[in-house]
C-alpha positions, -999 to +999 in steps of 0.1 A: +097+276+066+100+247+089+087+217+071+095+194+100+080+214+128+048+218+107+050+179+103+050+172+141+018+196+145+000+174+121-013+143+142-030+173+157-040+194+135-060+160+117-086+157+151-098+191+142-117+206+117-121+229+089-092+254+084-067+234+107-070+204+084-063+228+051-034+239+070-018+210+078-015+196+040+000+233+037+029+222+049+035+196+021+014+203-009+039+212-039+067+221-015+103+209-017+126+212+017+153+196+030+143+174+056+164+178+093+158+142+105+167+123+070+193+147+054+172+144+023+158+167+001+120+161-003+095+170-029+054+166-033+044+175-066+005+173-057-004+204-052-040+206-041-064+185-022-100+188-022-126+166-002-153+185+007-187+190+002-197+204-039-161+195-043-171+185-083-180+224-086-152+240-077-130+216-105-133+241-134-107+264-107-084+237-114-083+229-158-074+257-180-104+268-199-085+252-233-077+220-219-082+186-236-099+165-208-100+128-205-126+113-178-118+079-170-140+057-147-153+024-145-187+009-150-196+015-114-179+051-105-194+061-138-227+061-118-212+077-088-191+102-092-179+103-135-209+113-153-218+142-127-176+152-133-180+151-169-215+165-176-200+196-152-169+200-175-190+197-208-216+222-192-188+251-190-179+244-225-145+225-219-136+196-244-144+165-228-135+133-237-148+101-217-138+065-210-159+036-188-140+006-185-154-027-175-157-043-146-145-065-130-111-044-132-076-053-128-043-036-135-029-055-159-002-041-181-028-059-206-053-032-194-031-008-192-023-009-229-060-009-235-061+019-217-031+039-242-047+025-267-074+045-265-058+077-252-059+101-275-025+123-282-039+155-278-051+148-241-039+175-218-054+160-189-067+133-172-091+131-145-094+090-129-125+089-109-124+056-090-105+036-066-072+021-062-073-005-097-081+025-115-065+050-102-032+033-104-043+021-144-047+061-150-017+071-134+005+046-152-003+057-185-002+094-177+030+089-164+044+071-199+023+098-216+036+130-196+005+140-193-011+153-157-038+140-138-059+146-111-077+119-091-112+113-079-116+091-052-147+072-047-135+048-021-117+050+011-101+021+003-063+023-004-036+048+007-019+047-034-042+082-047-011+108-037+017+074-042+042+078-067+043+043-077+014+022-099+008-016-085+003-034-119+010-071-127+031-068-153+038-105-172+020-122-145+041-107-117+027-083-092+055-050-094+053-018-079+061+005-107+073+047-103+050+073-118+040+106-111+016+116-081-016+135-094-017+170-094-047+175-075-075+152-054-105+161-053-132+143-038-170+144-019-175+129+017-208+120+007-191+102-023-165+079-002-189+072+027-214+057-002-190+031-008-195-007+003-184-007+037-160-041+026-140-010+006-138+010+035-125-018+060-103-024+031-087+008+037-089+008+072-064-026+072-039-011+048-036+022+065-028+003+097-002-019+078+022+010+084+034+000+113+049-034+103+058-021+069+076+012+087+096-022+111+107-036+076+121-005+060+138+003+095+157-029+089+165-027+059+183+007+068+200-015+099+209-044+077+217-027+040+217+008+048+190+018+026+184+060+035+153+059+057+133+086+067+110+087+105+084+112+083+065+089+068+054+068+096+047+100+119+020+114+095-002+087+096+007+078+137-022+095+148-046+070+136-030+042+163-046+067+185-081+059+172-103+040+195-129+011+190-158+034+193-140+056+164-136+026+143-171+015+147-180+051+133-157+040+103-176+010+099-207+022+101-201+045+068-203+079+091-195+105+062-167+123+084-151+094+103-148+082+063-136+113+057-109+115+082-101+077+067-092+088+036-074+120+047-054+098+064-047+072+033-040+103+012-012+115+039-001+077+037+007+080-004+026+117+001+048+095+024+058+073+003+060+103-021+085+117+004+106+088+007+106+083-033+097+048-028+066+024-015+091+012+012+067+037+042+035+013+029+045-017+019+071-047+033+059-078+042+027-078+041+020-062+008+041-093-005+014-114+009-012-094-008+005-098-038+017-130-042-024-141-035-030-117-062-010-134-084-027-169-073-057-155-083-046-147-118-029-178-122-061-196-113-083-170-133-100-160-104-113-126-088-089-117-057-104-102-029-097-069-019-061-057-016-066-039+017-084-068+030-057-092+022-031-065+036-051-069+071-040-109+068-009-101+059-002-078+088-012-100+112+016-126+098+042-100+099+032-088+135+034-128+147+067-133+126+083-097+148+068-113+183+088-147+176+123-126+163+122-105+191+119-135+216+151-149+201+185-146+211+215-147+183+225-181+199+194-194+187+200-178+151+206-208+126+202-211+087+166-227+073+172-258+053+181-252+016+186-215+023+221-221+014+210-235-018+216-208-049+189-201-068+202-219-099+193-252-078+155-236-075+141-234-112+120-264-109+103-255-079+099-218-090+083-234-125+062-256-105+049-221-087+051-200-110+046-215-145+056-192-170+060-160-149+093-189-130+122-168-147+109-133-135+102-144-102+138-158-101+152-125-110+137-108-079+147-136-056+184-144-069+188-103-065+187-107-023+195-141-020+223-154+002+254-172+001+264-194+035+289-171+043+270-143+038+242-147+055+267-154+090+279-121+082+243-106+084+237-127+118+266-117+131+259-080+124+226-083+138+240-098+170+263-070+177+235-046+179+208-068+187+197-058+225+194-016+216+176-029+188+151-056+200+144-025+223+137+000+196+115-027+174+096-036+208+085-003+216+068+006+184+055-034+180+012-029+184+002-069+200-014-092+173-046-096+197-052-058+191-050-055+159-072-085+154-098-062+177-089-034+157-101-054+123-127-068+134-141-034+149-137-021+116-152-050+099-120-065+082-113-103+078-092-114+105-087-151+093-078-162+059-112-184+050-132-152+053-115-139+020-118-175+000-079-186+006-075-220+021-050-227+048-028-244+025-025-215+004-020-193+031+011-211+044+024-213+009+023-172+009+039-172+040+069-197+029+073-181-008+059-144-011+097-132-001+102-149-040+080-122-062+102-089-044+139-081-043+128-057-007+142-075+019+114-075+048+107-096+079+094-129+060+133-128+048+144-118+085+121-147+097+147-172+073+175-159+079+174-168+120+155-201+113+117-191+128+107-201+091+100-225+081+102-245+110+077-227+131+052-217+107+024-239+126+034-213+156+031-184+133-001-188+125-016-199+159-002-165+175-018-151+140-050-164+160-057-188+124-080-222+124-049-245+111-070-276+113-105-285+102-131-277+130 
């Protein structure tokens, strides 16, 4: 069967309905193929997804009449979707355990532990119904468990449901850690589109991420020759196509415009699934996201949404490629102190990071630098620089329209609207590369010299207040 070809149909196949949708996540569900673009052989272990209507009654199709369940929510998807999930299971006389964890909720390996803690070893499965905090706190511990899962989304919030990879903070440090993708996703439209519409915009801002993060892992291949693979970014192109009046629909909570939101998130995570790593979803400006995330912990404070900060983040990342691809390699110079090893750094990496310092360092000293090495990598850029300032051009979206695109949505498009001053914002923008050993474009931005000496410029094309009004 031809994977690929079916892959190409797909942008298509998502702006109708019914069947054709079914059809086109034939094409990947549980299948394993070697891909003709990539070389690679791909696999997607998730073999069903279900977001429909009475979803919650067809579930018993899917768990083995002798099955150990586990029902994991929070205090709020309890109410929304758990207790109806659980009450069904118990009601066809399958054993039924239940968990409802607190809120606030944060994926902490310290919550994570409370979480096995409490996990019985007989568990056969697990069913997370929630959003992206717990969905990646259930998958974690399944993983380390061997135990299978099946998700329940109740937001259309994040694109990490189908990911094989868990965002916890581990020690204090944000790290993207490899589990295994449900086996199933099952979910109600009437469920997602009952969500805060802050959750949905959320969503809407990381889906749209792809395209810087899909720049970043296309370098990385240029600059390191790390395997990269075009599928990823195609299955979610279709939703550049989506106009204002489509995004207002999305903002406005319209059950199938949510619908086709999360569709689109859950193709997002069987992309990274594809490519074996979060490199399709997350360069850049997930680093942004995180290293606020971080902040926010360090300062024992509630961050706001990831997605949301993602939306920020993009917007950086988007200026940061307009000023690089303005620039000519006679321009290229090293940033002050780059050449300075990371030995030289620990008391400025204490000073930002406190404790979590010597992790941190670990990440950063694994990409650093050396003088000489870093005029290799400028030099190798420069040889190839024109077909590729072409190539990077023509899939660059404008800052101004993504800004439109948020707003339509009803994203933050500055900073201040999600509670991090400007000083913290430019501190993200100097450090973030620090917490992540993935090279992306905030390392590309010090390697020619744009930062830190233009960072003011960054974020006036970002379309920031940088001064009090």
């Amino acid at each position: 069967m031809q994977v690929n070809e079916g892959l190409r149909q797909m942008a298509h196949a998502l702006f109708r309905k019914g069947t054709a949708m079914k059809e086109a996540y034939s094409q990947l569900l549980g299948r394993r193929w070697r891909c003709d673009e990539c070389g690679r052989e791909h696999f997607v272990p998730t073999r069903w997804v279900m977001v429909e209507e009475n979803a919650f009654a067809q579930l018993l199709q899917f768990v083995p009449e002798d099955a150990n369940l586990f029902v994991i929510a929070d205090e709020i998807t309890w109410e929304v979707a758990g207790r109806k999930v659980a009450q069904g299971l118990r009601a066809s006389g399958r054993s039924v355990r239940d968990l409802v964890l607190p809120v606030p909720l944060s994926a902490t390996d310290a919550m994570a532990n409370f979480l096995s803690e409490r996990w019985k070893t007989q568990t056969q499965k697990a069913i997370a119904v929630g959003s992206g905090t717990l969905n990646d706190l259930v998958k974690w511990v399944a993983s380390q468990r061997g135990v299978s899962y099946i998700s329940v989304p109740t937001a259309a919030s994040v694109n990490g449901y189908t990911s094989p990879i868990a965002a916890l903070t581990v020690q204090g440090i944000k790290r993207t850690m490899p589990c295994h993708p449900p086996e199933g996703v099952m979910t109600e439209p009437s469920v997602i589109a009952s969500a805060p519409l802050a959750m949905t915009a959320a969503g809407y801002a990381d889906l749209m991420s792809k395209t810087v993060a899909d720049l970043d892992w296309q370098l990385a291949r240029w600059l390191w020759d790390e395997p990269y693979c075009p599928l990823p970014r195609r299955l979610v192109a279709f939703a550049d196509e989506w106009d204002l009046r489509y995004l207002q629909r999305i903002a406005s909570g319209d059950p199938n415009a949510v619908t086709n939101l999360l569709m689109a998130l859950l193709l997002s995570g069987i992309g990274m699934t594809i490519a074996g790593s979060s490199a399709p979803s997350s360069g850049g400006e997930h680093l942004l996201s995180h290293w606020w995330d971080m902040q926010a912990e360090r300062q024992q404070r509630v961050p706001a949404l990831h997605g949301l900060q993602v939306g920020i983040g993009t917007l950086v990342a988007l200026a940061l490629y307009d000023l690089l691809l303005a620039t000519e390699p006679s321009d290229w110079h090293a940033s002050p102190d780059e050449s300075r090893p990371p030995s030289e750094r620990m008391g400025e990496f204490a000073e930002r990071y406190g404790e979590k310092a010597e992790g941190v360092m670990a990440e950063f000293a694994a990409k650093w630098l050396s003088t000489e090495r870093a005029e290799a990598v400028r030099q190798k850029m420069a040889a190839n620089w024109d077909a590729w300032r072409e190539r990077l051009q023509s899939q660059l979206p404008s800052v101004a329209e993504h800004r439109r695109r948020l707003e339509a949505v009803g994203a933050a498009t500055s900073p201040q609207q999600l509670g991090i001053p400007m000083d913290e914002l430019k501190a993200a923008v100097l450090h973030a590369r620090e917490i992540r050993r993935r090279w992306t474009i905030l390392d590309t931005a010090f390697l020619v010299g744009i930062l830190p000496e233009r960072l003011d410029e960054v974020l006036q094309r970002c379309g920031f207040q940088t001064t009090p009004s």
